[in-house]
TIVO-2410 file (N, C-alpha, C; in nm, 3 decimals):
# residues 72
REC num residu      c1      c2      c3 atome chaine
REC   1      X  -4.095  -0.369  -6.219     N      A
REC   1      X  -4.092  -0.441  -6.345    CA      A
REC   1      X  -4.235  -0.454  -6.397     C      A
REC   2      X  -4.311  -0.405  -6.538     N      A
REC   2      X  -4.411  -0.449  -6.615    CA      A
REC   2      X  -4.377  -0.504  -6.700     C      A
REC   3      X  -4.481  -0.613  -6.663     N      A
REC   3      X  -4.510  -0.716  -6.786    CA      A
REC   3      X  -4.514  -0.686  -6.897     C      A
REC   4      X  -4.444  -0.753  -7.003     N      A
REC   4      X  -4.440  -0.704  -7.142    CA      A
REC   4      X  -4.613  -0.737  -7.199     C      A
REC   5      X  -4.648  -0.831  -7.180     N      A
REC   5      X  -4.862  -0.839  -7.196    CA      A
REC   5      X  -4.931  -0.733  -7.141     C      A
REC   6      X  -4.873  -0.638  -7.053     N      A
REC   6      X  -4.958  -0.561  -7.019    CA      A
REC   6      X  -4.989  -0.426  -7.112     C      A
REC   7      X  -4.873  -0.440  -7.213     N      A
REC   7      X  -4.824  -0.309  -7.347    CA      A
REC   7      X  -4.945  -0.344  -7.425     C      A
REC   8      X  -4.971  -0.276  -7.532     N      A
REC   8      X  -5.094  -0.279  -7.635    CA      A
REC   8      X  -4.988  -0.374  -7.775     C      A
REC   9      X  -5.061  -0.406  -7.779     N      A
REC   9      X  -4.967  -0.526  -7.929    CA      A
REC   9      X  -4.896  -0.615  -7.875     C      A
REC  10      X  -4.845  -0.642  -7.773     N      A
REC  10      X  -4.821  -0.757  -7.720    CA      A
REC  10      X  -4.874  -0.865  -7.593     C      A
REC  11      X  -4.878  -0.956  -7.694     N      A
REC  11      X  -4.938  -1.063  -7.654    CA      A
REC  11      X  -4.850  -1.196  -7.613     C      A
REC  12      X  -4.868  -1.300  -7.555     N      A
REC  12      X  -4.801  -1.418  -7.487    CA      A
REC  12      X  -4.672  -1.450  -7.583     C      A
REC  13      X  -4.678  -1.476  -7.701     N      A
REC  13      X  -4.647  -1.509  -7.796    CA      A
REC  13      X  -4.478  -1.424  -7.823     C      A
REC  14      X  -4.527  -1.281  -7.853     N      A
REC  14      X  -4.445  -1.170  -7.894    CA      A
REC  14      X  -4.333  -1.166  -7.725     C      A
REC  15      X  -4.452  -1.141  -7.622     N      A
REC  15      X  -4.338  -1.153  -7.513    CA      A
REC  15      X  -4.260  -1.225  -7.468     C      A
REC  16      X  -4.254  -1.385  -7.439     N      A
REC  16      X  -4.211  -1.502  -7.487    CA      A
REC  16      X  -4.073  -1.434  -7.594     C      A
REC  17      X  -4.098  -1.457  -7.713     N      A
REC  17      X  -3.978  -1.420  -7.834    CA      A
REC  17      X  -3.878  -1.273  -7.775     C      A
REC  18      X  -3.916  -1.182  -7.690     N      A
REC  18      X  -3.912  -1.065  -7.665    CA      A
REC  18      X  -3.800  -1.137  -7.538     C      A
REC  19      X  -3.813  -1.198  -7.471     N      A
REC  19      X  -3.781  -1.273  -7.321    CA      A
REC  19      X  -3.595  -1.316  -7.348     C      A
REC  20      X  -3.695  -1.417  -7.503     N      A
REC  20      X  -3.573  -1.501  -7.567    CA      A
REC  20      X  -3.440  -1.354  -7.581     C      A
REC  21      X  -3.465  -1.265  -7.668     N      A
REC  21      X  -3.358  -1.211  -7.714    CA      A
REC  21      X  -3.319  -1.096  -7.606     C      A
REC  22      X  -3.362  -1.115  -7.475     N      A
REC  22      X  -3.318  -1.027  -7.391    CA      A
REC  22      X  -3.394  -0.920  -7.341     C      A
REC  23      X  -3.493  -0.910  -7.372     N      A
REC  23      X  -3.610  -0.752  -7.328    CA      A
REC  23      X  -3.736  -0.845  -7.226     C      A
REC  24      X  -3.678  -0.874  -7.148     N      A
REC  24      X  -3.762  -0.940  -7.004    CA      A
REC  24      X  -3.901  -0.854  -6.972     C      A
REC  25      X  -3.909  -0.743  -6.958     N      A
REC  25      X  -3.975  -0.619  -6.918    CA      A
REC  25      X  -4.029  -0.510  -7.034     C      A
REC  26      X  -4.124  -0.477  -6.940     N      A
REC  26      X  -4.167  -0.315  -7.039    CA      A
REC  26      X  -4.060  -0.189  -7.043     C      A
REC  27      X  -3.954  -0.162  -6.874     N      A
REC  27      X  -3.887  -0.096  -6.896    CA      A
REC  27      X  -3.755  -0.141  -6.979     C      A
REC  28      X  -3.735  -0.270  -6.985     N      A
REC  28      X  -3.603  -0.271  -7.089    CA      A
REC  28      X  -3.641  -0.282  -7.253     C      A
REC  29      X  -3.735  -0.266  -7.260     N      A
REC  29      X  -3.817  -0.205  -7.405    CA      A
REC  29      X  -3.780  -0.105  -7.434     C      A
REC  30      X  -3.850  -0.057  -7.345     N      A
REC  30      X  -3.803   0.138  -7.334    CA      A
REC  30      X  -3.659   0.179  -7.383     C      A
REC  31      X  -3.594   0.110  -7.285     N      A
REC  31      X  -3.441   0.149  -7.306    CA      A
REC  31      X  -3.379   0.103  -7.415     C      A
REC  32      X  -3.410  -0.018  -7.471     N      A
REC  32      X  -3.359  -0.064  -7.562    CA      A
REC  32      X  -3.434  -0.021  -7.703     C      A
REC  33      X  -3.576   0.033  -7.719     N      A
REC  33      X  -3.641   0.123  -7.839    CA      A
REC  33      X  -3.649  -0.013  -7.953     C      A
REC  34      X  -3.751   0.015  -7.969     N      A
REC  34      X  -3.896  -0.094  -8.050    CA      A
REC  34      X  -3.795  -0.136  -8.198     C      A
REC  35      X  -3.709  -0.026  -8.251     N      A
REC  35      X  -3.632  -0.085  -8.351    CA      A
REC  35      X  -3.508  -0.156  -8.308     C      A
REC  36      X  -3.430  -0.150  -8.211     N      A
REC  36      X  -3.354  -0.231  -8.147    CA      A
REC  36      X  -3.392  -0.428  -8.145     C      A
REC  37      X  -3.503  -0.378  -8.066     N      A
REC  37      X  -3.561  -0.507  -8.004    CA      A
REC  37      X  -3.598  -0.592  -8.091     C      A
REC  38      X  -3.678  -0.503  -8.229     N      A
REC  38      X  -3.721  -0.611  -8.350    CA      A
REC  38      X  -3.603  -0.659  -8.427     C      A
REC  39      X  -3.512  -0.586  -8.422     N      A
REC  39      X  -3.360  -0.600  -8.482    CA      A
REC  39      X  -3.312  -0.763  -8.424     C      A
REC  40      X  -3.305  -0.738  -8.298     N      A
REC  40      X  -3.283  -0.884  -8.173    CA      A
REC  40      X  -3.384  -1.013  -8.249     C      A
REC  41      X  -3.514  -0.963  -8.242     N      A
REC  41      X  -3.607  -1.066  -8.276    CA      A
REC  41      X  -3.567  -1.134  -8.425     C      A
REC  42      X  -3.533  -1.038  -8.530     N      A
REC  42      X  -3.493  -1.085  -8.685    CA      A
REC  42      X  -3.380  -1.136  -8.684     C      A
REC  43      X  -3.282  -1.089  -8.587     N      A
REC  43      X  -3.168  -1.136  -8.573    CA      A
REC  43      X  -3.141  -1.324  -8.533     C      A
REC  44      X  -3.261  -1.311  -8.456     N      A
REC  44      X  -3.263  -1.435  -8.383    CA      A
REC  44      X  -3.389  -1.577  -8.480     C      A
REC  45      X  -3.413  -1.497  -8.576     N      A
REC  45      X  -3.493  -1.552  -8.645    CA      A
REC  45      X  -3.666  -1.574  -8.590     C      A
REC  46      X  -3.691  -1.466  -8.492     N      A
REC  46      X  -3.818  -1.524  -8.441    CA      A
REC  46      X  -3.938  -1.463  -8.512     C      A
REC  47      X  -3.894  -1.289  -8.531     N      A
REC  47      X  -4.000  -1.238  -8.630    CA      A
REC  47      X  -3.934  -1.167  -8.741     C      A
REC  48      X  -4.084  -1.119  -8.834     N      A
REC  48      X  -4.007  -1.014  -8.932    CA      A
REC  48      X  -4.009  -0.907  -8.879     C      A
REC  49      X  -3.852  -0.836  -8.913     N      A
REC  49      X  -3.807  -0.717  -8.828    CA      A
REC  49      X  -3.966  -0.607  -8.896     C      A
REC  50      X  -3.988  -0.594  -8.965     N      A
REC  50      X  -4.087  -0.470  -9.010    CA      A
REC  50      X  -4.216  -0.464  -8.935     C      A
REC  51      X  -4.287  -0.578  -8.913     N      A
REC  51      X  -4.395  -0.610  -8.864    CA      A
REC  51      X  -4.351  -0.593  -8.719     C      A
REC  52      X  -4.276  -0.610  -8.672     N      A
REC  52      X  -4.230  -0.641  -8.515    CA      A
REC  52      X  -4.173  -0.491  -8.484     C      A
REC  53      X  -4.093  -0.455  -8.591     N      A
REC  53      X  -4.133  -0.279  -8.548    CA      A
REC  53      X  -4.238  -0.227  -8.519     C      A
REC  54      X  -4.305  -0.208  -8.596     N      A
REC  54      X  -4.452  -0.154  -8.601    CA      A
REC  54      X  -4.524  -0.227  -8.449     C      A
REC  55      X  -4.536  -0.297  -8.469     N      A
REC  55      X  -4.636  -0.393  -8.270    CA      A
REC  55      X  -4.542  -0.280  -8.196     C      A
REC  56      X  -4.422  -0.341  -8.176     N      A
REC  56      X  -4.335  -0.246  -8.058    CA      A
REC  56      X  -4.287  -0.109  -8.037     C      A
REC  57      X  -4.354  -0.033  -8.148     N      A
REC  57      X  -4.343   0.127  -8.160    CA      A
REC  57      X  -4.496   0.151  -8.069     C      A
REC  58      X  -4.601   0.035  -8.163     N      A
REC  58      X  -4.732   0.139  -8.123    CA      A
REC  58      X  -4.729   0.073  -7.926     C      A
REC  59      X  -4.697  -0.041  -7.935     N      A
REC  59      X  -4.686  -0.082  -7.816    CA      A
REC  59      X  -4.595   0.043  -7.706     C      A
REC  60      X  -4.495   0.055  -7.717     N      A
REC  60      X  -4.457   0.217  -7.672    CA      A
REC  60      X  -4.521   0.330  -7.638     C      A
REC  61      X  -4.635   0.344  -7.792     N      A
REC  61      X  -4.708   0.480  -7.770    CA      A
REC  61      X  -4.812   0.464  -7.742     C      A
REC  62      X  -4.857   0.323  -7.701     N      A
REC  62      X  -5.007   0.273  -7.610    CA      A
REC  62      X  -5.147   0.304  -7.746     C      A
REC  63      X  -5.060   0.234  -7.907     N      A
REC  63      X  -5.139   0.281  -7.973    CA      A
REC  63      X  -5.184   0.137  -8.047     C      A
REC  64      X  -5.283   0.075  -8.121     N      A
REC  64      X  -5.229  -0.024  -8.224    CA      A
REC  64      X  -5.183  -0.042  -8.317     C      A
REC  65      X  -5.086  -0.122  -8.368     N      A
REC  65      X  -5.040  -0.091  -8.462    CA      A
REC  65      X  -5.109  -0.073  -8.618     C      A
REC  66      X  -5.230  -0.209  -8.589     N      A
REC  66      X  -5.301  -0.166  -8.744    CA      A
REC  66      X  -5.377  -0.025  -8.727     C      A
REC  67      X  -5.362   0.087  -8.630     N      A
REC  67      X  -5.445   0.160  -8.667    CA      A
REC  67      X  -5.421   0.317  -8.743     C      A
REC  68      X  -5.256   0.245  -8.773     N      A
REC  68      X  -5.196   0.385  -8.808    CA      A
REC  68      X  -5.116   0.522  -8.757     C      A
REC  69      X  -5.143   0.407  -8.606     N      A
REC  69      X  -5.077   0.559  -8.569    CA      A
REC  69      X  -5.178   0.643  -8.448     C      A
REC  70      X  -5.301   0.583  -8.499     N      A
REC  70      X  -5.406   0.701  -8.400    CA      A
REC  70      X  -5.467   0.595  -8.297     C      A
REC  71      X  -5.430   0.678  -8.115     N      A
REC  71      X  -5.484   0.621  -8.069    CA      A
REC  71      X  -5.627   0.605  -8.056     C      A
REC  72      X  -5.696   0.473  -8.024     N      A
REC  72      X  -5.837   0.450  -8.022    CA      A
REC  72      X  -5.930   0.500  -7.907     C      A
***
């Protein structure tokens, strides 16, 4: 099991909300895919699904999200 803090874009906060709607882990991220999970989070009222896509895609591709896309 990895810690969801140990991903790039998430922080105490995001993993916490991430916990709440069921994605405990980095591998049930995986399985469940960054638009799923933000879906859970909007669903549940914790974030906005768009912004929370974006953290948990680049978080996936070990990238940040404000940076577009390119890792640093």
């Amino acid at each position: 099991m990895t810690e969801l803090e140990t991903l790039t874009n998430i922080g105490p906060k995001l993993a916490a909300d991430l916990r709440t709607v069921g994605v405990p882990d980095a591998e049930t991220l995986r399985e469940v895919g960054a638009e799923n999970a933000a879906q859970r989070l909007a669903g549940a009222g914790l974030r906005d699904c768009t912004h929370a896509t974006l953290a948990l895609e680049g978080a996936l591709a070990g990238v940040r999200w404000t940076t577009g896309g390119r890792a640093r």
